[in-house]
N, C-alpha and C positions, 0 to 999 in steps of 0.2 A: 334450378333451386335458388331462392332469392334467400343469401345468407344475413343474416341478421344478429347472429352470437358468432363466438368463438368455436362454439359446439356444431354450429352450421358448416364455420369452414371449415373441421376434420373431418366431418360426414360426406360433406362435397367433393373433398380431398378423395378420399376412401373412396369412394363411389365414381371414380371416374374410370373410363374403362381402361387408360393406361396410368401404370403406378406416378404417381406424383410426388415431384421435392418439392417442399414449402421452404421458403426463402423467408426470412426476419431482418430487417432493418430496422433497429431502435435507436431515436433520435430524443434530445433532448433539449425543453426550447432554453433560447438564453435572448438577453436585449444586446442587443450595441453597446458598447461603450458610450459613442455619441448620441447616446438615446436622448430625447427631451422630454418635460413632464409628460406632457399627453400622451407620449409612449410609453412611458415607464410606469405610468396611471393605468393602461390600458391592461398592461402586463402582469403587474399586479392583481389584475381581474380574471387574469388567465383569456385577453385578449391578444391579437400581434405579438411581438418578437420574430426569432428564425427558427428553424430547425437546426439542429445540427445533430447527423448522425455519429454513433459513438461505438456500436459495433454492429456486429451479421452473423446471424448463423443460418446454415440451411438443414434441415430434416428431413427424410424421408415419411409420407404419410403417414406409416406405421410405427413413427417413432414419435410422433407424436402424442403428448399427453394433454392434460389439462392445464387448463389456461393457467392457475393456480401452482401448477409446476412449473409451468415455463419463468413466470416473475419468480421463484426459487433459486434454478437453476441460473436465471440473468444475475443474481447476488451474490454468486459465488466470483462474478467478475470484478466486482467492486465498483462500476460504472452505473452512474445515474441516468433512468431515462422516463419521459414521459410519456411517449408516445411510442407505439411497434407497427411498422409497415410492415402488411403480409403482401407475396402473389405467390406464383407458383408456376413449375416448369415440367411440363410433361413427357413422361417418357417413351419409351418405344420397345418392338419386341416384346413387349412383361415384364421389361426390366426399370425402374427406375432410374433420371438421369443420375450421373455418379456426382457426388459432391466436388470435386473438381470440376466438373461444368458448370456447377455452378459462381463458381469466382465473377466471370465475366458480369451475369448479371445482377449480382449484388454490388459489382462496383457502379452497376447502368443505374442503381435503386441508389446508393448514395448521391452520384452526380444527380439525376431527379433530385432528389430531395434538398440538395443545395438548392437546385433553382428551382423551386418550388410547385415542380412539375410531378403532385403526387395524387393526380384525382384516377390514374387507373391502378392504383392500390387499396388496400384495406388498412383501415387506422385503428388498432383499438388503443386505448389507454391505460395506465395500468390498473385500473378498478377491471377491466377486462369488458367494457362495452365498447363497444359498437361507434369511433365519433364518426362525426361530418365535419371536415376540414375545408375552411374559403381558403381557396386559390389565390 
């Protein structure tokens, strides 16, 4: 399935033949301090700066709602983000992995995301599309 919404990847999710956790990573960009114009011009344009991740949560497929709920439920944390990295971790037996398994690889999603190691995730934004993120 080539996903292309948010609504792709619950259906994808759902539809895999063992139960899947979906992993969230929301980062929010910021400049340098030592930025220089060309950076901070750039920035302004919603070009460069870094990412930096600000929290994580994992769900079960099923617990999954709409995009529209999830930015809700991210406000009740009080934490600014621009950007959410999705993947996702499959389970076994029928059973979903337990969210305690998933610690490990949300902290594997931040360290990525510091080093800017994020093209085998999904990025959406919070208008809830779809981006393409340069490397």
């Amino acid at each position: 399935m080539n996903i292309t919404s948010y609504d792709d990847l619950i259906q994808a999710a759902r539809a895999q033949p063992q139960p899947q956790r979906v992993l969230f990573a929301f980062a929010k960009a910021e400049l340098p301090d030592d930025a220089g114009a060309d950076q901070r011009a750039g920035f302004a344009e919603q070009r460069g700066g870094a990412l930096a991740p600000v929290m994580c949560v994992d769900k079960t497929a099923a617990e999954l709602g709409s995009f529209a709920e999830l930015v809700a439920e991210s406000k009740h944390t009080g934490k600014e983000w621009d950007i959410v990295f999705v993947t996702t971790m499959s389970g076994r037996n029928g059973e979903p992995p337990a969210s305690t398994e998933a610690e490990a690889p949300l902290n594997m999603m931040v360290t990525y995301i510091h080093t800017g190691q994020i093209g085998q995730f999904l990025a959406f934004g919070r208008d809830g599309e779809l981006k393409q993120l340069a490397q």
